[in-house]
C-alpha positions in Angstrom: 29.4 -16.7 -24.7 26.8 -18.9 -24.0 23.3 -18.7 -25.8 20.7 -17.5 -23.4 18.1 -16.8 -26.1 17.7 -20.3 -28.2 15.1 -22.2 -28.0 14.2 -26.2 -29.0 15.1 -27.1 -32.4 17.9 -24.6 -32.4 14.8 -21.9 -33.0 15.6 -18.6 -31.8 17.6 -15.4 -32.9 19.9 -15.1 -34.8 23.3 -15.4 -32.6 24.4 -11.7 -33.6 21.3 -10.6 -32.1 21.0 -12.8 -29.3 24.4 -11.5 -28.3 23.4 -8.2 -28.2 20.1 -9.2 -26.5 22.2 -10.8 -23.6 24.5 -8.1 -23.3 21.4 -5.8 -23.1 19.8 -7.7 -20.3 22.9 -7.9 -18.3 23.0 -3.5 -18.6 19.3 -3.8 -17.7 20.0 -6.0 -14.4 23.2 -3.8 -13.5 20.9 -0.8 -14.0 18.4 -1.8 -11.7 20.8 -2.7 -9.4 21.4 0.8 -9.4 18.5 2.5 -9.3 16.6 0.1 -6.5 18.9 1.7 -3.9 17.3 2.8 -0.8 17.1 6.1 -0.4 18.4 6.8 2.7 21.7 4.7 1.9 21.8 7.7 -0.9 21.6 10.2 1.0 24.1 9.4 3.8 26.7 8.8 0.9 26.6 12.5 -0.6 27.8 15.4 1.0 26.1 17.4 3.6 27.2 20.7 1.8 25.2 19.2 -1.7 22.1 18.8 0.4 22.0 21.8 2.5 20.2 23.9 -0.2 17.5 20.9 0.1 17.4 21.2 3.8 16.3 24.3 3.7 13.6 23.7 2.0 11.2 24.0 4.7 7.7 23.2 2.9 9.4 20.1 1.3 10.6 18.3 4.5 6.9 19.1 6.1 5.5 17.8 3.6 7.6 14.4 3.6 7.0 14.2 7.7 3.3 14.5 6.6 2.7 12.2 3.7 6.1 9.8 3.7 5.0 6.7 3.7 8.6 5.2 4.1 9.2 5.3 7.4 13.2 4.5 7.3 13.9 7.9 5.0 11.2 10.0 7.8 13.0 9.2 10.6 16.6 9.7 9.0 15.2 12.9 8.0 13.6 14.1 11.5 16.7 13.2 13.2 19.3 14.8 10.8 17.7 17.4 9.4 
């Protein structure tokens, strides 16, 4: 595995730790991978029966067509729900 952590005059952590500390930072990029998906994209991908108890919700949705400010997720939600 190559070092990703050393730097000049072979100053840096020790390679136990700067394993870990790669292997860390690779979990962290997959992570937010993860967790910047859009929202919409999420919602289209679980099942409708999940998020009917949601639906239902009226105050909720008003709320969202009221103060959204992401446009993509209001519109998906006017026109499904």
């Amino acid at each position: 595995m190559e070092k990703l952590f050393d730097g000049p005059m072979n100053v840096g952590y020790p390679q136990d730790s700067a394993d870990r500390k790669q292997k860390d930072a690779l979990m962290q990029q997959k992570i937010k991978q993860i967790a910047q998906t859009n929202m919409v994209d999420i919602l289209k991908k679980l099942p409708t029966e999940f998020l009917k108890g949601v639906y239902m919700k009226k105050d909720v949705l008003e709320y969202i067509f009221k103060n959204g400010q992401n446009s993509q997720l209001v519109n998906f939600l006017q026109n499904n729900f």
